[in-house]
C-alpha positions in Angstrom: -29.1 -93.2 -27.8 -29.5 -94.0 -31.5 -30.0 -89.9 -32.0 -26.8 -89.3 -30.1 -24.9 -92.1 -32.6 -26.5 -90.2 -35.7 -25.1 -86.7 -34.4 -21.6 -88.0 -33.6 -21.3 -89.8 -37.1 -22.5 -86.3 -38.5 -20.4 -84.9 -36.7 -17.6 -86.6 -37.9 -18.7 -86.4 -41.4 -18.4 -82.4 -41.0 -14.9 -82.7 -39.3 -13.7 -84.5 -42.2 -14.9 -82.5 -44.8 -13.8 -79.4 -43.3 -10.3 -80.1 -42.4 -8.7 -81.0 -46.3 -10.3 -77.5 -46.8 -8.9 -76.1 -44.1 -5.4 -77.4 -45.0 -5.7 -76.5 -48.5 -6.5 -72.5 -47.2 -3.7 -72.6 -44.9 -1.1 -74.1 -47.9 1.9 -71.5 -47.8 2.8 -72.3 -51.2 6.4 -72.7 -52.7 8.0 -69.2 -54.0 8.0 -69.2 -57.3 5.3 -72.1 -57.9 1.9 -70.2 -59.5 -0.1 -70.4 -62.8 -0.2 -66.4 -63.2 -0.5 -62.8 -61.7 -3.4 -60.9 -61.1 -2.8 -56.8 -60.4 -5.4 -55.7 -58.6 -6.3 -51.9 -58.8 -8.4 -50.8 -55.8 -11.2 -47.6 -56.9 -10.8 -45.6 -54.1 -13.7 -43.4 -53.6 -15.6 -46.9 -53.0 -13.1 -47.8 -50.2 -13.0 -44.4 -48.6 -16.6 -44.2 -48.5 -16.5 -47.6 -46.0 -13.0 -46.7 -44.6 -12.3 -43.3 -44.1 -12.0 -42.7 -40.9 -9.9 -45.3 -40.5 -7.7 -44.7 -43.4 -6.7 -40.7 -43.2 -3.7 -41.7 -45.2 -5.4 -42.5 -48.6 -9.0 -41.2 -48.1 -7.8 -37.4 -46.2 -10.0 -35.4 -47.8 -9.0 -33.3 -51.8 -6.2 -36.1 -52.4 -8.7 -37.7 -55.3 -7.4 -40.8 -55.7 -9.0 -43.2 -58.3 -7.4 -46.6 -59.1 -5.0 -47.6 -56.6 -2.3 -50.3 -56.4 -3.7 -53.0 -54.2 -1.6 -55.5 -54.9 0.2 -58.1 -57.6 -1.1 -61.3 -56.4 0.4 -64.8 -57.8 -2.6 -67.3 -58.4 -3.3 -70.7 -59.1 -5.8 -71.6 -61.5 -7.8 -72.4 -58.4 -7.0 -70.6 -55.0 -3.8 -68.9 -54.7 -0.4 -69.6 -52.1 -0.4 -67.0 -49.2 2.4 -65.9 -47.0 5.2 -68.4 -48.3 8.4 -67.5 -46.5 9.4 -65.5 -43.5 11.8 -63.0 -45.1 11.2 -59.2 -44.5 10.9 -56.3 -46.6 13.6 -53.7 -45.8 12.7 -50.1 -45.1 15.4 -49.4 -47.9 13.4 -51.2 -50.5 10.7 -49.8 -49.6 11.8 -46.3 -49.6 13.0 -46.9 -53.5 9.0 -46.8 -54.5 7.4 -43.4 -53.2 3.7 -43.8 -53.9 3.6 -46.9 -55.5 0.9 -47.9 -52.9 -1.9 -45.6 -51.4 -0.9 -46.4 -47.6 2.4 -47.1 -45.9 0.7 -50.5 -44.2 0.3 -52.1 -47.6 3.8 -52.3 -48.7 4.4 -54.9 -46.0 1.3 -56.5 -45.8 1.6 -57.0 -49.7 4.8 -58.2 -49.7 4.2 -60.8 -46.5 1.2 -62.3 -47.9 1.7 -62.1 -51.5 5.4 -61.0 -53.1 6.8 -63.8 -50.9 5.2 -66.7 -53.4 6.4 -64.5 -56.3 9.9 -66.3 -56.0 11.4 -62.8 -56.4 13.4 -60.6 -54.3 11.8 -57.9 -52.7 13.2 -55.2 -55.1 12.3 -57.1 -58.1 8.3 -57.9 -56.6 7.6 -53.7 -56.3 9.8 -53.4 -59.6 7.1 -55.6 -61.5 4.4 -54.3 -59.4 5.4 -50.8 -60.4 6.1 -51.8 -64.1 2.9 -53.7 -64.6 0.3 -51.0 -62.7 2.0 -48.1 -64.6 1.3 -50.5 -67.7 -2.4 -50.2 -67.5 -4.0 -47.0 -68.9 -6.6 -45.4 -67.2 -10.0 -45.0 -69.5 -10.8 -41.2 -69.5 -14.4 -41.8 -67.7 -12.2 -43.0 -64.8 -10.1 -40.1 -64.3 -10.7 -38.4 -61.7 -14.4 -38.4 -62.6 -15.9 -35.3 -60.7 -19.6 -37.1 -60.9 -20.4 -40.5 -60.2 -21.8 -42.4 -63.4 -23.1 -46.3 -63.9 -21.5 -48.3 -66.2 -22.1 -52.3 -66.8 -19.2 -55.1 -66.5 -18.9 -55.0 -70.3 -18.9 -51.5 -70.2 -16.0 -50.9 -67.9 -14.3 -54.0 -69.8 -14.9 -52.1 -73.6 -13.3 -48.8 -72.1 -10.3 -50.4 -70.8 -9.9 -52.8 -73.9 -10.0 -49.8 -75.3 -7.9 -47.6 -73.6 -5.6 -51.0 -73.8 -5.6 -52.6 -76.9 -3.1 -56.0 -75.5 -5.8 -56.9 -73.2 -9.1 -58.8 -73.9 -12.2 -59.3 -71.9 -11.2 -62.2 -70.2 -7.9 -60.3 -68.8 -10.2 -58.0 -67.2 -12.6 -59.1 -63.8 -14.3 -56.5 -61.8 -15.6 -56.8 -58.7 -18.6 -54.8 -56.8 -19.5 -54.3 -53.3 -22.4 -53.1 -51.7 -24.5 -56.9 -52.9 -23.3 -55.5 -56.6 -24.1 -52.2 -56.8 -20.8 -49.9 -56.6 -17.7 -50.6 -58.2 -14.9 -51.8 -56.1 -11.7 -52.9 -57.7 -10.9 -54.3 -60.9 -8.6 -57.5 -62.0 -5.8 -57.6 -64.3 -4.3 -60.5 -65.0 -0.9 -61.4 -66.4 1.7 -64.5 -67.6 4.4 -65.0 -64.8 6.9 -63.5 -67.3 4.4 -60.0 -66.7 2.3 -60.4 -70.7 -1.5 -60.0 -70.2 -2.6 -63.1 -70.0 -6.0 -64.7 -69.2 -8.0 -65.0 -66.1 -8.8 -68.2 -64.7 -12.5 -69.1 -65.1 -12.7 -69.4 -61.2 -11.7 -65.6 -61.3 -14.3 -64.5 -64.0 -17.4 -66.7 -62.2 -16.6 -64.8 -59.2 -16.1 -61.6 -60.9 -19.8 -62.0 -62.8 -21.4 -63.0 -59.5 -19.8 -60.0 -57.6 -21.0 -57.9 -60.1 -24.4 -59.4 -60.3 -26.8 -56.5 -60.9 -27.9 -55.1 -64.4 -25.3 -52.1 -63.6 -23.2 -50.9 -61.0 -21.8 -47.1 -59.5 -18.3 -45.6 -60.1 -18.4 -43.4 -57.1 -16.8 -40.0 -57.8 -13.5 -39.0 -56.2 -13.6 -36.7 -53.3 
């Protein structure tokens, strides 16, 4: 009996921690209310290598895509809002950006979860979203590279700092899959008014524990 009291008071204790957590990752957010902007820019070759087959659109074989528009993402300094109104995004907005993103699913799946806490119409989220990923040039190591090649996370940072002079190394968070060892997309972040800004430090621990190993692999494009 006293074991059965213990286990329903932990129990109880779990419940209770779980559920402001729960609320907190379920908070739709208020349009327009965010700390900054993150554009994420997907490598490709490391998402076709673990998606291909179910992704013929961006990873059909000769295309050789690189960085790719995943998404422009506003953040809080801790967490981000998610999915904040029901409104749409019309086929004829859509149709105004050609390319912008690698697959037709991720206009609207961006949009819905994402460009809806922006506080912007749809037209003006793919606008920015266009404006900032054209912003960013591409270091020539990670053009197209026909080879793969290793690199470190101050390595990639240096060649885009370089490449970019407005950004810094706390604008600039990659992050690895495979436990660390390939590279997998790479964080810009950005002011609401679109200026590089800084990331948040909850972005950059994550970033350096993604990226945990000595070095990582740029897979080559295919």
């Amino acid at each position: 009996m006293q074991l059965k009291k213990i286990l329903v008071a932990s129990s109880l204790v779990i419940t209770s921690l779980a559920v402001p957590n729960a609320v907190s990752a379920q908070n739709r957010g208020t349009p327009g209310q965010f700390d900054f902007y993150v554009l994420t820019l997907s490598w490709s070759p490391d998402y076709c290598a673990k998606n291909g087959e179910r992704d013929p659109q961006q990873c059909k074989a000769g295309k050789k895509l690189g960085f790719v528009l995943h998404g422009l993402w506003p953040q809080y300094q801790k967490g981000y809002p998610a999915n904040c109104t029901q409104e749409k995004l019309p086929l004829t907005v859509k149709q105004q950006f050609p390319g912008l993103f690698p697959s037709d699913k991720l206009y609207s799946h961006e949009w819905k979860k994402h460009g809806t806490c922006s506080g912007k119409t749809p037209t003006e989220y793919l606008v920015l979203s266009k404006q900032l990923k054209d912003s960013v040039a591409i270091p020539p190591a990670y053009n197209r590279p026909v080879k793969p090649f290793r690199t470190t996370t101050q390595g990639l940072k240096n060649a885009f700092i370089n490449a970019n002079p407005e950004l810094n190394t706390n604008s600039i968070a990659p992050y690895c899959s495979g436990s660390g060892r390939f590279l997998q997309e790479v964080f810009f972040c950005y002011s609401k008014d679109g200026k590089p800004g800084i990331c948040s430090q909850e972005i950059l621990n994550r970033s350096k524990k993604s990226c945990g190993q000595p070095d990582f692999l740029v897979r080559n494009v295919r």
